[in-house]
N, C-alpha and C positions, 0 to 999 in steps of 0.2 A: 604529194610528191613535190622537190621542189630540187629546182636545178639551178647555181648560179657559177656566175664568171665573174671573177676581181681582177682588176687590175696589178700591177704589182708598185711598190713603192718604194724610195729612197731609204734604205734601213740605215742602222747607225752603226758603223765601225765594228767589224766582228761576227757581228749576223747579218750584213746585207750582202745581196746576190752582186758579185764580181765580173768587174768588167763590161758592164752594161750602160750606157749612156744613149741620148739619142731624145727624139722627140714625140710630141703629144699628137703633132699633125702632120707626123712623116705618111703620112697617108693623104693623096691631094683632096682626098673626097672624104675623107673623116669631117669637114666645118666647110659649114656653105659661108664661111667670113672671106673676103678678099685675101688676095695676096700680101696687102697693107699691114695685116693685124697677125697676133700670134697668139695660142692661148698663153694664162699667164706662168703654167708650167713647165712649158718649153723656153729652153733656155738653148738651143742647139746653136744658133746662128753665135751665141753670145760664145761657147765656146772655143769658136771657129775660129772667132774677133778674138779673144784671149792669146790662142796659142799660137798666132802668125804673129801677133804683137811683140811676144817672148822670143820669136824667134828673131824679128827684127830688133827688135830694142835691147833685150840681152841673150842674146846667143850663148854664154856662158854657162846658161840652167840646160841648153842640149850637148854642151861640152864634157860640163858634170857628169852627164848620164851616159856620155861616150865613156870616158876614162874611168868613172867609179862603179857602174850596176853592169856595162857589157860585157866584161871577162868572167864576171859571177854567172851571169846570163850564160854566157857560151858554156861553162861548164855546167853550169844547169842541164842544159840542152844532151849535152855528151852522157850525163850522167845517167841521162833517161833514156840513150840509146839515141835519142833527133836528131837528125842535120839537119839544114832549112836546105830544101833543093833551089840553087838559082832560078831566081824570078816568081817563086811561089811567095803570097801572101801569107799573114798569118792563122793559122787553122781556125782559132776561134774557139777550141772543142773546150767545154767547160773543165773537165776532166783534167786534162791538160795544162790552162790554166790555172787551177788548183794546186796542183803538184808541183809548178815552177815557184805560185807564189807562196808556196807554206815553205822555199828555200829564203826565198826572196826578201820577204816580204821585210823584214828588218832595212836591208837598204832602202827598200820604197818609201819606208813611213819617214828614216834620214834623211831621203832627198825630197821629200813633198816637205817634210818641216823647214829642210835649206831656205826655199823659195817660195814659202809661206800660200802654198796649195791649203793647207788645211786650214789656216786660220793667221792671223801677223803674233799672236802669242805662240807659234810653233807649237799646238796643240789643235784639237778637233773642234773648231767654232762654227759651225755655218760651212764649212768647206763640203759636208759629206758627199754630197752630189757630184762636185765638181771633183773630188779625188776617185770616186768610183770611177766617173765617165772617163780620167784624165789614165787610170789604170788598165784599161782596155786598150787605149791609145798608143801607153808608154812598151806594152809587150808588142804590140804590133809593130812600133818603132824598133826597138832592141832586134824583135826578128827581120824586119829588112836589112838592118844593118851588120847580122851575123851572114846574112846568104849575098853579101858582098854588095847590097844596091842604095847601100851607106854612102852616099856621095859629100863629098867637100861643096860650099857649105853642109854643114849638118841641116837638116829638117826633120817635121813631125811626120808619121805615114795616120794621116787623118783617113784616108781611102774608106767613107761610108760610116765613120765611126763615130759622125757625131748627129748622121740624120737617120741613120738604121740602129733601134735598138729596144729595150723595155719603156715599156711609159713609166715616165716618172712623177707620177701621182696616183691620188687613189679612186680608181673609178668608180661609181656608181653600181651595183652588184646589178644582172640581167636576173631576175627573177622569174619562175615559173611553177605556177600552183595550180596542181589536179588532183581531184582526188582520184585515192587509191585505187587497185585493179582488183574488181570484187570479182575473185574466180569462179563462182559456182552460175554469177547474171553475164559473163562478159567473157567472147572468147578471146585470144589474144590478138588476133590482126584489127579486132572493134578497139581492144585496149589501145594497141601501138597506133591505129588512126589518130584516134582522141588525142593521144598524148601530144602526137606531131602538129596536130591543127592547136592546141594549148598553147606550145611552143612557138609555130612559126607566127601567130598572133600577138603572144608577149615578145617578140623579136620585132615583128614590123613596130610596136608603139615604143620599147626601146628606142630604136635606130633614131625614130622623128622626135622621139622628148630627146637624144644625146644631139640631135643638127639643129635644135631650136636654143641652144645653149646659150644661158642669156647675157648679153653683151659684156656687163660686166667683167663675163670669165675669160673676155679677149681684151689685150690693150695694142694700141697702135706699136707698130717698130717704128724704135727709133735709129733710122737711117742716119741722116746729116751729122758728118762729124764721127762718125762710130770706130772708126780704124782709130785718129787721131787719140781718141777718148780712153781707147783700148790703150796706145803707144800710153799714155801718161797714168794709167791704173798698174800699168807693168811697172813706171818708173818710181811709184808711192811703193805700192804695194810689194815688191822683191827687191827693188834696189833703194830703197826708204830713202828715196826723194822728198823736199816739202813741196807744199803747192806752188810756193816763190820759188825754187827754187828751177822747177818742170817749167813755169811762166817767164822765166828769164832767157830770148832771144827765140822764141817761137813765132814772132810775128818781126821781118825785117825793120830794123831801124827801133826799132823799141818792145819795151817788155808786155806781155798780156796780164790783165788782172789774174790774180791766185784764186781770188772769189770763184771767176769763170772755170780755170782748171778744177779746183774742186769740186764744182755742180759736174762738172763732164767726169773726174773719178768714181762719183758716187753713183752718176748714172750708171756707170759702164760695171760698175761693182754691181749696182740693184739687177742688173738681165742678167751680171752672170750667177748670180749667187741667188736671187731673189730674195722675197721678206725675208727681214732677221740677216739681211747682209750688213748690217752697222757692226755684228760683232765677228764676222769675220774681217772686215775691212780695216785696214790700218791707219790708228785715229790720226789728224792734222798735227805735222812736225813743227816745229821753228824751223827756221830757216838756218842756212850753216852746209858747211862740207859733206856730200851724201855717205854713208857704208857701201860697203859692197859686201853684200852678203852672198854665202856658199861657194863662193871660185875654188877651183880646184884645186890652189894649193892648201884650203885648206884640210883639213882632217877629220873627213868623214865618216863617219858609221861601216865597219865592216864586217862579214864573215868569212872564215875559211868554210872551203866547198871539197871536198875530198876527190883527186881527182880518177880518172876514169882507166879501169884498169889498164896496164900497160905502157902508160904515159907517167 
């Protein structure tokens, strides 16, 4: 007999499980590693540092999502019979999720392309993780701000959603092997002992080979500097700044090397994206006048939503 437990994993665009983001050590007793260190697939904190970054540095990508995916949103909602009661959070229920995003989900994939969520070629590069986790986030957001707790400034409603969630990598299968239950030598309560001492055995050496995890699989956080690094990944990366041009009057009285801002983009790209963030990361510009990509005037991706009877 053999009993196992998998972890779940970051799928790619179309088969992976929605709405899920979060970390490998949201559990404080899952890694006897310090508070210092983080495995290297948790990426939660990086996250955090992204989407406060966006809200500070361009506020425009939550403006976008005020005026172009809310009203779709809200009749979403109507259609399906929902109201958000004042002051309730958002459900969560997969079910439900589902249903909004199989209306939706066109505006979401227009607005993660906007502001290069999924990759700076506005296609699926290395983003996947980061649009899943970013998708649980963006509904939760949409519904605070239909049940009225949308306040001016705009903000994200992060409320647990980026340190509670699926693991995102592939764990190690719990395995357990006994043989069969020979009926005619073995009554059942002898069978079901056996089994359960079989089990809690391969469980106890489990647990001590996953807390012996070897060092490797943890790298230090990189603290110092992390906001800042964040601010200048948002200014490449959505608002296609170059590295000179993000280094021009960041330090009083004179300009910072571009060298330096881009070892801090890249950094702050590799936590959030991990290996293989070179191709979702937007390659080094010349220098010159930035764009401003996705503002609202311009002309985003729409559907019509039919609306709810009597209205």
């Amino acid at each position: 007999m053999q009993r196992s437990s998998h972890g779940t994993e970051g799928k790619q665009d179309g088969d992976r499980p929605r709405g899920h983001c979060g970390s490998a050590d949201s559990d404080p007793q899952a890694s006897p590693r310090p508070a210092a260190y983080r495995h290297v697939h948790d990426h939660s904190y990086a996250y955090t540092e992204y989407f406060s970054a966006i809200r500070r540095v361009h506020p425009t990508v939550l403006e976008d999502l005020h005026q172009t995916v809310l009203p779709s949103f809200r009749v979403a909602l109507s259609n399906l019979g929902i109201q958000p009661p004042p002051g309730e959070h958002w459900p969560g229920i997969p079910k439900l999720e589902d249903r909004v995003l199989d209306v939706l989900q066109p505006l979401f994939n227009a607005w993660y392309g906007r502001y290069c969520f999924t990759g700076w070629k506005g296609e699926m590069s290395g983003g996947e993780r980061l649009v899943n986790c970013l998708e649980s986030i963006v509904l939760s957001t949409l519904w605070e701000w239909s049940n009225g707790r949308g306040a001016q400034p705009l903000d994200w409603d992060l409320a647990d959603k980026v340190v509670v969630g699926a693991y995102l990598f592939r764990a190690a299968p719990l395995e357990v092997v006994l043989d069969g239950w020979q009926l005619r030598a073995e009554t059942v309560q002898s069978f079901r002992d056996r089994a359960n001492s079989a089990f809690e055995q391969s469980l106890s050496r489990y647990i001590e080979h996953t807390h012996s995890t070897r060092p490797d699989e943890h790298v230090r956080l990189r603290r110092p500097n992390v906001a800042r690094h964040f601010d200048w990944l948002v200014r490449h990366q959505i608002k296609e700044e170059s590295y000179a041009a993000i280094s021009r009057g960041l330090l009083p009285g004179f300009d910072a090397d571009p060298r330096a801002v881009g070892q801090g983009v890249r950094s702050a790209a590799e936590a959030l994206i991990g290996p293989g963030f070179e191709t979702w990361l937007r390659p080094p510009a010349k220098g010159g006048r930035p764009k401003v990509r996705g503002a609202p005037s311009d002309k985003p991706a729409s559907i019509t939503l039919p609306l709810p009877p009597g209205q």
